[in-house]
N, C-alpha and C positions, 0 to 999 in steps of 0.2 A: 364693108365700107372702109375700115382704114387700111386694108389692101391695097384697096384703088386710089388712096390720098398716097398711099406710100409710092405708088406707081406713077403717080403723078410728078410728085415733087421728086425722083429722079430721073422724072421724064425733063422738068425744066433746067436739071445741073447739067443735062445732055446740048442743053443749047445755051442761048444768054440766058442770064442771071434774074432772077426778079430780085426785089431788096429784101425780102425775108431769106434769100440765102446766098445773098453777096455777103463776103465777109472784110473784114477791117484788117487789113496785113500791115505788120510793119516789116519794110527790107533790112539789112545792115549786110555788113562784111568788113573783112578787115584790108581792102584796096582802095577805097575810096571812090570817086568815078569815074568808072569803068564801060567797053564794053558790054560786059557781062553784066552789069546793074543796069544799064541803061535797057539792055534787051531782057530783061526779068522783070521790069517796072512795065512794060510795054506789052508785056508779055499777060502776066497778071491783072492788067489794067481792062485789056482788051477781052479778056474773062467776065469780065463786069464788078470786079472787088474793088473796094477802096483805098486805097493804096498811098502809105507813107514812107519816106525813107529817108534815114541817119544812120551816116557811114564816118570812118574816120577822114579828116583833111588831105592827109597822107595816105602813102601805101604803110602796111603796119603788121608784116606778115611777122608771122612766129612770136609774136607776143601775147600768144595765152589767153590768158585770164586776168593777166594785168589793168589792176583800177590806177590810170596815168594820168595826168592832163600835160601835156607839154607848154601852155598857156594857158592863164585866165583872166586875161581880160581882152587881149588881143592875137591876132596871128605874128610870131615871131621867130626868128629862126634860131633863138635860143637853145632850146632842147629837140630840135629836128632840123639841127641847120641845115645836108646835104640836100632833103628832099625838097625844102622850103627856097630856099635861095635857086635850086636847079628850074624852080617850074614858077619863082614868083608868088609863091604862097600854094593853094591846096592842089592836089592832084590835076590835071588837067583842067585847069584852071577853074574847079570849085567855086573858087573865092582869091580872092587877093592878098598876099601878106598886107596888117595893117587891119584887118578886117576884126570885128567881134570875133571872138576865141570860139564860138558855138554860134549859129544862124542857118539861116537860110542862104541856099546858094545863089550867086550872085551870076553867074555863068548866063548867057543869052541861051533860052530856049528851055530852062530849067528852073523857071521863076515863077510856076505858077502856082508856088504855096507846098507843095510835096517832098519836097529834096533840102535835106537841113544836113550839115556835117557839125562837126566836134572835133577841134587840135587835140585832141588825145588816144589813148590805144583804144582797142576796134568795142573792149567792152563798157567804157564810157561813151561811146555811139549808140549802143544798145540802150545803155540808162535813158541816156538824153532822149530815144524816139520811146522811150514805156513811159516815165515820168514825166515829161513834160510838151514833146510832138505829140504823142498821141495821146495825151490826158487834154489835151487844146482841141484837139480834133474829134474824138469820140468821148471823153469824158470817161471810159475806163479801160483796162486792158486790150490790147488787139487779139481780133481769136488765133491770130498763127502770129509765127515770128517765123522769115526765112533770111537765112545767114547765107551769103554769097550770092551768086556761083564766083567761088573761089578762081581765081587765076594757075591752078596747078590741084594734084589732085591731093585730097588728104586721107592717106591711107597708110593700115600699120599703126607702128609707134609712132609717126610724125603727128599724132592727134594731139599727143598730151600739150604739142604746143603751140598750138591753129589757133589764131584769133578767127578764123571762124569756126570752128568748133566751141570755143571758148563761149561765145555770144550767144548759141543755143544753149548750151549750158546754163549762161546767167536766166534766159526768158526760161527756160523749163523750172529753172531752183523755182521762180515765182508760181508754176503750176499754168504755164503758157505754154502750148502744143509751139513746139521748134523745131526747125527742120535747115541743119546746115547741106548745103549744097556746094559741091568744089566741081569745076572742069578744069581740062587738060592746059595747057601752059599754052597752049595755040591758039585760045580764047583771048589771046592780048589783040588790042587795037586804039592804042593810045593818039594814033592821025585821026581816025573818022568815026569812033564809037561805035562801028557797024559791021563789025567781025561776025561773018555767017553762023560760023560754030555757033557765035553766042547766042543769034536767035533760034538756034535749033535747043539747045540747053535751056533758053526760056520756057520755050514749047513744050519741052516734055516734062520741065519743073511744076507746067500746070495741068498738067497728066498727071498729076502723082497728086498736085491736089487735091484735083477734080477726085479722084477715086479714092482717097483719104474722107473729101467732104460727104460723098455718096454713100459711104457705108457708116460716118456717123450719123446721120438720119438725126439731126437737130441737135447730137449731144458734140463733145470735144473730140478735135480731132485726132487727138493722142492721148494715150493712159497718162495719169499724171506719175509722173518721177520717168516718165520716156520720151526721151529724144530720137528723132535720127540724123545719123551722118550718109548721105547720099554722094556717089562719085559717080562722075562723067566718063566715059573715055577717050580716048583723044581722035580727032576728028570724027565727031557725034553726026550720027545720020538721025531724020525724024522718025524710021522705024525701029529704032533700041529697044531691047527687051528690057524688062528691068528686071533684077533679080534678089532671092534672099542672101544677105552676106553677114559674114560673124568679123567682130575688129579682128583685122590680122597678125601676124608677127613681121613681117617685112619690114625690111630697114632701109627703106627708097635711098635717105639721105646721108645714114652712116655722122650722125652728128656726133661731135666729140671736140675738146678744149686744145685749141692751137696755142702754146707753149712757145710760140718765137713769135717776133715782130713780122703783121702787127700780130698783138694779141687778141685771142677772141674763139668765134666759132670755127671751129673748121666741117666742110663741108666735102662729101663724095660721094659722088652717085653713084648708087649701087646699079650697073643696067640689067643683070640677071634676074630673072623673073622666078620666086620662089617654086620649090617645086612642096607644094603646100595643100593643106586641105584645100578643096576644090571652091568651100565656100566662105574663104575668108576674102574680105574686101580685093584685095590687090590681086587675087587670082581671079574675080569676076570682073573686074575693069579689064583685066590682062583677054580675057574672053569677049573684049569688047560688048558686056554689057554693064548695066545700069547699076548700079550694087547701091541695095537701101539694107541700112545698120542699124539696128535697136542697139541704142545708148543709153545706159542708166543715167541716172543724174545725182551729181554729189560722189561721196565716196561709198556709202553706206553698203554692206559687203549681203551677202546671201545666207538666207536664215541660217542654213549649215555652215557656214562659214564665222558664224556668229556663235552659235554651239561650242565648234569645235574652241576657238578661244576662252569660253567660259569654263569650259573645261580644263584644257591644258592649264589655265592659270588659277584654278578654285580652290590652290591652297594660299593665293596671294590675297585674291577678292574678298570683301569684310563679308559675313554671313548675316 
């Protein structure tokens, strides 16, 4: 008998949803709205999940982990002038400078209670939809957090400083199954929101779902203290394999401190494709497939790794 229950209820994740296993998603990312958000909300939605989403006002890439608010109480172009002033307040027109600093978007089409941004970096987007979007909406945590699909991919060392990497990070610290998502830099469509790629990235974001949800069979969909980092590759077909991959070493962007005017980051694309383990992130994208990353969460290092410190320093440690 609970055979047949268990055959059952993955018989129903195979088509629509009933409500005992639609789940409560919040979106975020660190682009604001996007293509790629709009075709993941739509994407998700048409899954039969409930679905909320708090992104930053701005685009807000490479900043981390950073707890910011560039405003609070209104949109102003104080501490994000270029972005603010260029587009008139939030990303593709969001909202309007002059608007509450945190809300709901004001954008025609987008006003149906779902879609709330935050003037600040991409992981006060995250706070704003756990703490206060979706404690309005369901009254406790969302069962998934998905972060992106990023606008370019995040692989390698370019993670330590991915606001959307960053964002699953923050939901996992809470013990919230996260799943950052990045595609290829072809995924822009800042004229008509309806970049193909993006819906194909949608699609198989809820393939990876959907078989996430079907093999917790009622429990969480990720071990608590694991996140993953998922990459696209560029121009995504809907039949992509998706595959296992370890963080890489690749150095896409070669970032490093520019020392003359102006000052700041400097940036250079590495185009060389490492010649690398086979299954590190960047060489399974490079394969044009799917590459899904177990991400630990926090710093906290591996029991032997832990060992060996207590050691090496146990004539410093008090006994």
């Amino acid at each position: 008998m609970k055979f047949k229950k268990k055959l059952a209820a993955l018989a129903l994740l195979g088509g629509g949803l009933s409500p005992a296993f639609a789940l409560n998603v919040l979106i975020t990312n660190d682009d604001g709205l996007t293509s790629n958000l709009k075709a993941l909300y739509d994407a998700v939605k048409a899954a039969g999940h409930d679905v909320v989403v708090s992104v930053p006002c701005t685009g807000q890439s490479g900043r981390g982990a950073a707890i910011v608010m560039y405003s609070t109480s209104v949109i102003v172009p104080d501490n994000d002038k270029t972005q603010v002033e260029a587009e008139g307040g939030c990303h593709n027109g969001a909202a309007p400078a002059g608007a509450p600093a945190v809300g709901p978007f004001t954008k025609a089409g987008y006003t149906n209670g779902d879609f709330y941004y935050v003037h600040g970096t991409p992981v006060m987007a995250t706070l704003y939809g756990l703490d206060v979007v979706g404690q309005a909406r369901w009254g406790k945590a969302p069962d998934v957090v998905l972060s992106g699909p990023n606008e370019g991919q995040n692989l390698g060392k370019i993670i330590n400083s991915s606001g959307t990497v960053g964002n699953a990070q923050t939901a996992a610290s809470r013990n919230i199954p996260a799943i950052a998502l990045s595609a290829g830099s072809d995924t822009t469509d800042n004229a008509g929101l309806a970049n193909p790629y993006s819906a194909v990235v949608g699609k198989l974001s809820v393939d990876l779902l959907k078989s996430l949800q079907a093999k917790a069979v009622g429990g969480a969909l990720l071990p608590a203290g694991l996140a993953l980092n998922v990459n696209f590759p560029n121009k995504p077909t809907a039949d992509l394999k998706f595959a296992f991959s370890r963080v890489g070493s690749f150095d896409a962007y070669a970032l490093k401190f520019n020392n003359a005017v102006p000052y700041g980051l400097g940036i250079s694309l590495n185009t060389q494709r490492p010649n690398a383990d086979q299954a590190e992130d960047e060489s399974v994208v490079s394969q044009t497939r799917v590459s899904v990353t177990a991400m630990q969460v926090g710093f906290e290092y591996r029991p032997a790794g832990q060992q060996w410190l207590r050691l090496r320093l146990s004539d410093l440690f008090a006994q």
